[in-house]
N, C-alpha and C positions, 0 to 999 in steps of 0.2 A: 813800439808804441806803448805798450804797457811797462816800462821804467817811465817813460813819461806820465803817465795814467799815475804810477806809487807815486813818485818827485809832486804831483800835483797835491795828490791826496796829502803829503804828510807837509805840502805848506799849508794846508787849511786844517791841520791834525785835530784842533779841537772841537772846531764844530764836527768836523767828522767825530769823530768820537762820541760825543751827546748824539747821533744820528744816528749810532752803532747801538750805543746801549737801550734807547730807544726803541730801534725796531727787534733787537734779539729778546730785548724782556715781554711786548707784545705778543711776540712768535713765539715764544716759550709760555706765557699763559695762556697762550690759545691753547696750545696741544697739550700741557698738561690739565687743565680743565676737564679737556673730551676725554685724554688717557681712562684718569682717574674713573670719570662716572663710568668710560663703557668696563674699565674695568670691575670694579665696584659691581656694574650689574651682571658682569659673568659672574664674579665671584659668591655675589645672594644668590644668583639664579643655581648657584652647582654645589649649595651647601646643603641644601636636605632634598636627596634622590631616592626615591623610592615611596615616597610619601603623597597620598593622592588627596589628603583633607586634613585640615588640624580640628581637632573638634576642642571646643574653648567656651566659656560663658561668653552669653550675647554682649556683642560690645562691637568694637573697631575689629573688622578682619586684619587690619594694618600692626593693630598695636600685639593683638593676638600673636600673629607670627614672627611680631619683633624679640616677644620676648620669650616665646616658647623656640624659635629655632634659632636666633642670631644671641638670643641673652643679651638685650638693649630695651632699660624699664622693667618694672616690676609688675605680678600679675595683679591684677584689679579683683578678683573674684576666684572661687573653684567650681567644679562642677563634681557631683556626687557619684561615687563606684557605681552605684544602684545604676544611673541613668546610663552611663559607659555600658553598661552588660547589655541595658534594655537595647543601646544602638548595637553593640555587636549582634543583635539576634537578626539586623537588617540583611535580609539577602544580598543585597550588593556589598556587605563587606567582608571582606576574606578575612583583617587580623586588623588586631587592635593593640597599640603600646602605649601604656599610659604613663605619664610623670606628675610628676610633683615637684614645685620650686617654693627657693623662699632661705636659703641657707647658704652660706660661702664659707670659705677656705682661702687665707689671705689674698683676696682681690677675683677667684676664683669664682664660676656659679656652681655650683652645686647642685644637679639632678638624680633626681631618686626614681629609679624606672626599673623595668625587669631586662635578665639577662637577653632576652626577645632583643632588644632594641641592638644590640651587635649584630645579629644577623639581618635586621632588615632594615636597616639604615642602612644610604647608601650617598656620594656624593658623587660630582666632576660627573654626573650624568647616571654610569652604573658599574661604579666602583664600591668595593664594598669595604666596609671598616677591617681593618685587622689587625692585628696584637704584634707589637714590636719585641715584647718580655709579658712573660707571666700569660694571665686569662681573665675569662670574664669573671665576675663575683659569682659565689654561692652560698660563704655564709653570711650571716649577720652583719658581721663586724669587718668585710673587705670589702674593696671599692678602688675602680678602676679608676686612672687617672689619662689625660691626653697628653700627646706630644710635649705641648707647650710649658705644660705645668710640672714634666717630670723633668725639660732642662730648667726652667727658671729655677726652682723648688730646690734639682740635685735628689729628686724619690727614687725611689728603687723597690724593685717588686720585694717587700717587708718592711716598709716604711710604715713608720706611725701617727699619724692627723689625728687632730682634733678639727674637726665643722665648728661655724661659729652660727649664730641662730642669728637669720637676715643677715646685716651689711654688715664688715670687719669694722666701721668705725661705732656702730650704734650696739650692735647688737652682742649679746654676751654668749662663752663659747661653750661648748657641750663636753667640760671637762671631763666628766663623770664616765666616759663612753671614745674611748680608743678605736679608728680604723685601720685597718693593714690595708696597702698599697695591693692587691693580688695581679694586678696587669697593666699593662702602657700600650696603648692604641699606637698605629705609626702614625706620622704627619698626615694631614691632609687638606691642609689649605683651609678651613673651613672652623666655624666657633669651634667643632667638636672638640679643639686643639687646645683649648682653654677652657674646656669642663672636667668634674668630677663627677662618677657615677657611683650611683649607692642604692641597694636596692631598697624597694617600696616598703619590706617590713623592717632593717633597719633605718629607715628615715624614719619610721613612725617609735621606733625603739626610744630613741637618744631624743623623742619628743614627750614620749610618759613621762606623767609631774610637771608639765609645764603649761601655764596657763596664762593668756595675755601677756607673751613674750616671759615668764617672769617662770623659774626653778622653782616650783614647792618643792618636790622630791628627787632626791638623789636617784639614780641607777645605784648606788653603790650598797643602798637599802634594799634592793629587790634582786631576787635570784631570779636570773634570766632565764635560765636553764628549764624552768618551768611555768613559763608562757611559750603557749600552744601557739607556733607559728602563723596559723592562719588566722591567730585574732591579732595580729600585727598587720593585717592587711588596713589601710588607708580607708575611711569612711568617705573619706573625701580627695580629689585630687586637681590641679591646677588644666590639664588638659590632658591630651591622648591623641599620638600619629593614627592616622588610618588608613590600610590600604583597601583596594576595590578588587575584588574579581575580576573587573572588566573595567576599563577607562572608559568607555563608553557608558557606563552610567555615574560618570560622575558628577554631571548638574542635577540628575535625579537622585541619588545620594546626598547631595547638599543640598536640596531643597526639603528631603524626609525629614532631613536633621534639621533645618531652621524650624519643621511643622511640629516640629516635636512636643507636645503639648505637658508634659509634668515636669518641665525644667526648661527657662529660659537657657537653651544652649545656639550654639551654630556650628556648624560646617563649612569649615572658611577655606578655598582652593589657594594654595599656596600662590603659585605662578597667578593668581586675579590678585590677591593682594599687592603684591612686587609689582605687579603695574598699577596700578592704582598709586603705590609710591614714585612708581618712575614719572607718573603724569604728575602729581602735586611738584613735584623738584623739575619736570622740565621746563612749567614755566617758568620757574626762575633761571634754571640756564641759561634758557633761550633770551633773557635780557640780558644776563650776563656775556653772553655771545655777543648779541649785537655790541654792546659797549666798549668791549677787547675789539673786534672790530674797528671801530672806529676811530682806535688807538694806533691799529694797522696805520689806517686811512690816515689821520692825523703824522703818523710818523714817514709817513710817504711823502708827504706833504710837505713836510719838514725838511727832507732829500733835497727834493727839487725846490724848495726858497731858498737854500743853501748855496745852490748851482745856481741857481739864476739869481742872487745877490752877488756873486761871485765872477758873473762875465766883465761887469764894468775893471775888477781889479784885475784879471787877468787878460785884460786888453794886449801889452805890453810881450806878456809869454804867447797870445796865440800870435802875434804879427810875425816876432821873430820865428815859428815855428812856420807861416805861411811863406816869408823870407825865402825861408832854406827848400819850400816844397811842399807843403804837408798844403793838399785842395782841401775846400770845405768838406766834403764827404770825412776825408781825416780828421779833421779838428771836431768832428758831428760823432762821430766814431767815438771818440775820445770821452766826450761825455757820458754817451752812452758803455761805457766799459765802466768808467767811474761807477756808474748807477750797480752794473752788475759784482763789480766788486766787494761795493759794501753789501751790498742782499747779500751775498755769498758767504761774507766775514760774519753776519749775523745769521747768518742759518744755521752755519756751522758751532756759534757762541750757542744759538738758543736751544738744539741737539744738544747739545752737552748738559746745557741749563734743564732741561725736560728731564734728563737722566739722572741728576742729580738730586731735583726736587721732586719726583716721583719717586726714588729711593725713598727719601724723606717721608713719603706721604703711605707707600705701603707699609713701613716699619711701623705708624701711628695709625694705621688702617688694621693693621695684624691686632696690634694692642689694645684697640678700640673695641673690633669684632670680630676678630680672628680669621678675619678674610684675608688672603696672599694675594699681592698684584705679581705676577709676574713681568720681570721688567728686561725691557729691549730697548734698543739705541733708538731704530725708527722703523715703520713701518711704514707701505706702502701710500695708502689713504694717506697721512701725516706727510712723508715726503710728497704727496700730491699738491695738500695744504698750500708748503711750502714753499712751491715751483708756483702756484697759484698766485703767492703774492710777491714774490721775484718776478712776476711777469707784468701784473699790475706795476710796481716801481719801475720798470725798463717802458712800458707805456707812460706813464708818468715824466719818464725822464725827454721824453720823444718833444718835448714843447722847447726844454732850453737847449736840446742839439738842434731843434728849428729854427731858435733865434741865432745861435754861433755859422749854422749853415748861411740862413742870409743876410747876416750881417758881414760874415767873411764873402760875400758876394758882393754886396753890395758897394762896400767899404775897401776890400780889399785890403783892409790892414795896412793901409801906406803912411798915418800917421805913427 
């Protein structure tokens, strides 16, 4: 029965075919849709661990932690050394890392923090950073680099950068003042991979003499050698990680910090922001969903006018097949195999199609944010998906093997 089932299919090859690609490319935007965001939300949810509040000028919690942990937008504001000490004096916090942004390295962000932040950064839950080559900075003029940037780049722990002040395309570059590479973090899935690290008193270094973006004064005019390190310390800074003694006070930690009365700042809970993003993007998925959907429904739909435009021509083939012996239950059968067939043929195409365009989509996900999708053929939920709507089109199909059952009853195919 099933050579008769193919011989059927490849007389009507072409509308089969528009049927085929039809429901595999439906079935393949569904799943990579869903892929993408839940992965996407693993991958912000597991990039900065260890981290119990970002402390930032008052503003969007959203935008805060877009651009202090993910490096996506620039800062809008800083917030002053002064008031960071004033919060560290809070009993509820154990340790404070502060940065500074606002600078790159061909296409790179550029963070200026202390060697602190290697050891209490942490991602993928509670893994911790570690060094591939080299170590973390300690003088002036070195500065770790990530995974990402020492293959694209080709650095090496003695390598020499020049920072460019803001964006590679606008901003002009801090010639006067040489970094060495002194370390490379290993991979870790996450932006870290696509940062440079420098610490806070050279960040403020290779910024003496400069004022409204613009070099009055060379470094190459002033001897370095005698400026007292701790007056390179940062009057000001972009934001600062903070961790808690205790998770348990950490709505009371972020509300000290919103009360904080000599500095519009906040205390913005990482994991509230990211949902707060996942709610703005779900409602659009969830149209998006419905509409892929319907696409399903629509290509289903399409199956069965195909089959049932299709019984009057094969009037001719089911007689002689009833001739020879095949009862209505067979020629009913028939149909319905047809049906499962092509599900099959597209499930299989739209698997492949998932795999291939989710490659596509972590590679420009990596390069966007430095977030890793890790990628697999199918997973269980997804093959559930899938079986979900192979079973809807074998239901669907259940109306034209109802019409061939009692019409081959009725008729008996004797014309």
């Amino acid at each position: 029965m099933i050579r008769i089932v193919i011989a059927a299919i490849r007389s009507r090859v072409v509308p089969t075919i528009l049927v085929v690609i039809a429901l595999t490319t439906s079935m393949a935007l569904l799943l990579t849709v869903d892929r993408i965001q839940q992965a996407t939300k693993k991958g912000f949810n597991q990039s900065l661990g260890g981290v119990d509040l970002v402390l930032g000028p008052r503003g969007s919690g959203i935008e805060l932690v877009l651009y202090t942990v993910f490096h996506l937008g620039k800062p809008t504001n800083n917030i002053t050394t002064e008031t960071l000490k004033d919060i560290e004096r809070n009993p509820f916090i154990e340790w404070a890392i502060p940065i500074a942004l606002g600078d790159s390295h061909r296409g790179f962000r550029v963070i200026s923090t202390t060697s602190e932040y290697f050891d209490r950064i942490q991602f993928d839950g509670d893994q911790s950073l570690s060094f591939n080559k080299g170590r973390a900075f300690q003088e002036l003029n070195e500065v770790v680099i990530g995974s990402a940037v020492a293959s694209k780049l080709r650095y090496q722990p003695g390598s020499s950068i020049f920072v460019t002040h803001g964006s590679e395309s606008l901003g002009r570059t801090h010639d006067d003042f040489a970094f060495q590479v002194s370390g490379i973090l290993n991979p870790t899935g996450t932006p870290t991979d696509r940062a440079i690290f420098v610490s806070l008193e050279g960040y403020e270094l290779i910024h003496l003499g400069w004022k409204s973006g613009s070099k009055i004064v060379s470094l190459d005019n002033v001897d370095i050698s005698q400026i007292p390190r701790e007056r390179l310390y940062p009057e000001t800074i972009t934001a600062a990680y903070l961790g808690l003694s205790s998770k348990l006070n950490l709505f009371k930690a972020s509300r000290s910090i919103n009360e904080y009365s000599e500095e519009a700042v906040s205390g913005v809970i990482p994991g509230v922001a990211l949902a707060e993003l996942w709610s703005m993007i779900g409602s659009v998925d969830f149209v998006f969903r419905i509409f892929n959907w319907l696409i399903i429904g629509l290509s289903l739909i399409g199956m069965v006018t195909m089959t049932l435009s299709g019984l009057d021509s094969r009037t001719r083939e089911l007689t002689i097949l009833r001739a020879v012996g095949a009862t209505p239950v067979h020629l009913a059968s028939m149909v319905l195999i047809e049906t499962i067939l092509i599900s099959v043929i597209s499930m299989l195409m739209a698997i492949g199609l998932v795999r291939l365009s989710t490659g596509i989509a972590a590679d420009l996900l990596t390069q966007w944010a430095g977030i890793r999708i890790e990628l697999t053929w199918i997973s269980l939920p997804e093959f559930s998906v899938l079986m979900i709507i192979i079973l809807a089109g074998l239901i669907a199909s259940l109306l034209p093997a109802t019409l061939v059952y009692r019409r081959s009853l009725a008729q008996g195919f004797s014309r």
